[in-house]
C-alpha positions in Angstrom: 24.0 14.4 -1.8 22.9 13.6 -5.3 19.0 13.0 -4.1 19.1 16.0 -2.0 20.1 17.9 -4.9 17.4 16.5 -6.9 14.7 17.1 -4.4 15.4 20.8 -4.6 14.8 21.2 -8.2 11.6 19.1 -8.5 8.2 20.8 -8.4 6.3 18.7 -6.0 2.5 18.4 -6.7 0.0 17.6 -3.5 -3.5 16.7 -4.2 -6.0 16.9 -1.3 -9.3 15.2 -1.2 -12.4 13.8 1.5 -14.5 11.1 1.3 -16.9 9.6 3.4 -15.2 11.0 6.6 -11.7 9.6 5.3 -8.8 12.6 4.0 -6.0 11.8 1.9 -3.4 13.8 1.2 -0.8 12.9 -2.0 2.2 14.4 -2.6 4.2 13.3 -5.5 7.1 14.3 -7.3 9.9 12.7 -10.0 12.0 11.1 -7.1 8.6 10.2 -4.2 5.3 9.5 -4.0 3.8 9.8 -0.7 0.2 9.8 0.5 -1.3 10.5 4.0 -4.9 8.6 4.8 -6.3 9.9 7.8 -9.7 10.7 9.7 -9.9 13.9 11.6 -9.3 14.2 15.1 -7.8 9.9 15.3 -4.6 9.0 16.3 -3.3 6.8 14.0 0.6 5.2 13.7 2.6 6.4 10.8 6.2 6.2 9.3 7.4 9.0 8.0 9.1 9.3 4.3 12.6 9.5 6.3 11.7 6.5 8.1 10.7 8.0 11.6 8.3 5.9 13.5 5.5 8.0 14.7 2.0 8.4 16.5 0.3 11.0 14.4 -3.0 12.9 14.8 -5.0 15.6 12.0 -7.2 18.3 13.1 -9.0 20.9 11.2 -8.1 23.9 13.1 -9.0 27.6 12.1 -9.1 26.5 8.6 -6.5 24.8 8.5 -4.8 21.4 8.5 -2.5 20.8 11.6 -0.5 17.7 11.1 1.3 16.8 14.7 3.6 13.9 14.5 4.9 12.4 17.8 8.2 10.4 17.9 8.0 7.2 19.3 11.8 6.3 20.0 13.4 8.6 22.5 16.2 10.9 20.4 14.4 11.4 17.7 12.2 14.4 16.6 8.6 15.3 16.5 7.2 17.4 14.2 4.0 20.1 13.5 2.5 20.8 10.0 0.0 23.3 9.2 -1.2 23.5 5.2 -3.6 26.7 4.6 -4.8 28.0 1.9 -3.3 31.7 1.9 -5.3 32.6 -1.5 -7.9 31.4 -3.9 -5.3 29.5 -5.4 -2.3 28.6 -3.3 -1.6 26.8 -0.4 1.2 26.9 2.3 2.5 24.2 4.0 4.7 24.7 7.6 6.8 22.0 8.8 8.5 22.8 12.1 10.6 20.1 14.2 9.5 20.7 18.0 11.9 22.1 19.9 14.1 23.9 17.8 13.9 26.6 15.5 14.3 24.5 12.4 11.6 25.1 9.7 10.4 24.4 6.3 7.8 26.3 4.2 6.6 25.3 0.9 4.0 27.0 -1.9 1.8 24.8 -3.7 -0.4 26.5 -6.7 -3.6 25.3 -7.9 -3.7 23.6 -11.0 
């Protein structure tokens, strides 16, 4: 309860940056650090920060970043992320968990 409670009064910052063909995408805050390192378009395995093992792939689609992350063990849940850039200087990033209506939407600001 205590972490949860934390989480929703820290101001998460995500830094986004390519090189050589390579993405990475850090998100940090006082409780986490957590960075994604990926190449457009390959599957690659990941485990997520609540400890979900999954079979992930990134595109760039319509300008934007679509993050789909597959479950491997049966019962637990897949998941589709978008980040776009909704302004010169913010970004929004969409999480939803596939097959239900749950959803989570974040603001980033430039800084």
């Amino acid at each position: 309860f205590l972490l949860r409670k934390a989480a929703t009064v820290s101001t998460p910052v995500m830094e986004v940056s390519e090189a050589g063909g390579t993405w990475s995408l850090k998100t940090s805050t006082t409780l986490k650090n957590m960075e994604l390192k990926f190449k457009l378009g390959e599957e690659f395995d990941e485990t997520t920060p609540d400890g979900r093992e999954t079979r992930a792939v990134v595109t760039f689609d319509d300008g934007k970043i679509v993050t789909v992350q597959t479950a491997k063990k049966a019962g637990q849940k897949s998941t589709r992320s978008v980040r776009e850039m909704t302004g010169p200087d913010q970004m929004l990033y969409t999480m939803r968990i596939e097959g239900s209506q749950v959803v989570c939407k974040q603001t980033f600001k430039r800084v």
